[in-house]
C-alpha positions in Angstrom: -5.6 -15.2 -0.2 -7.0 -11.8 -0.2 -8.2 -8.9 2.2 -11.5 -7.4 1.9 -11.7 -3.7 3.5 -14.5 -1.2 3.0 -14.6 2.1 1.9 -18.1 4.2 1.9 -20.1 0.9 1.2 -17.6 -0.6 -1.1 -16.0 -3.2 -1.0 -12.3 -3.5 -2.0 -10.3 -7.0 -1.9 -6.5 -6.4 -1.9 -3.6 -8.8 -1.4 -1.8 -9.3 2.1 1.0 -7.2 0.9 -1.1 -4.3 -0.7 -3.4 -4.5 3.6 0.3 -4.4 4.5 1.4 -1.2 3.0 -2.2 0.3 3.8 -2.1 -0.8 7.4 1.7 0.6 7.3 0.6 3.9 6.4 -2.5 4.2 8.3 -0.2 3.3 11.2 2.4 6.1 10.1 0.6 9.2 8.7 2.6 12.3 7.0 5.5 10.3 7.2 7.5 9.9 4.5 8.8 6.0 3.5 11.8 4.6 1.2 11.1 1.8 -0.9 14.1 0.2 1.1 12.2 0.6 4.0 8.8 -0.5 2.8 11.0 -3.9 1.8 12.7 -4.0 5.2 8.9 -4.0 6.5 6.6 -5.8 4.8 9.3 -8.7 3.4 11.9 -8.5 5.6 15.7 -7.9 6.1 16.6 -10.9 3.6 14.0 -10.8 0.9 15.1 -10.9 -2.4 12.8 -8.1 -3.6 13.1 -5.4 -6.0 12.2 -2.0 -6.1 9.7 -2.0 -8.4 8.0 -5.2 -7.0 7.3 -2.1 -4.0 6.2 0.4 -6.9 3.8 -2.6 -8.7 2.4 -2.9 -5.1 2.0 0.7 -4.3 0.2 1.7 -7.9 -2.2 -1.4 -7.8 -3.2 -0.3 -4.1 -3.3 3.4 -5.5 -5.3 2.6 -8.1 -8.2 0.1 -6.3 -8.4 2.7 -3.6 -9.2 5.8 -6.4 -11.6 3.3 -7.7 -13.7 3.5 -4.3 -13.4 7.1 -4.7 -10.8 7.8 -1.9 -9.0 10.8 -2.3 -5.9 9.0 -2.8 -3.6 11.4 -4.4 -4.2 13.9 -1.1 -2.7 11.2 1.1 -0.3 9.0 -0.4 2.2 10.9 -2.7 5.3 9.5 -4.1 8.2 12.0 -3.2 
């Protein structure tokens, strides 16, 4: 299953987790998240998920997004 979201006439598709994390920080601009947070969030209190399955998530959504031609390193930094 995928997610198909638009940016200036293009057409991304993402997976549910990548809309996740973009809905999450659409939802929650300038504000800064753990990676233990973003897997409290999108997985939930028991998932069995580690950090860099968050990090895999994060640069894949980074990376369609830049391909669209959204400034993405003015709005999503890693601190």
């Amino acid at each position: 299953m995928t997610y198909e979201i638009t940016y200036n006439g293009k057409k991304l598709s993402v997976t549910p987790k990548e809309f996740a994390l973009l809905g999450l920080f659409l939802r929650h601009p300038n504000q800064v998240f753990t990676r233990e947070q973003l897997i409290m969030t999108l997985w939930g209190y028991d998932a069995d998920t580690e950090d860099r399955t968050v990090d895999s998530h994060v640069r894949n959504l980074r990376e369609k997004l830049r391909q669209a031609g959204f400034p993405i390193e003015k709005h999503l930094q890693t601190v």
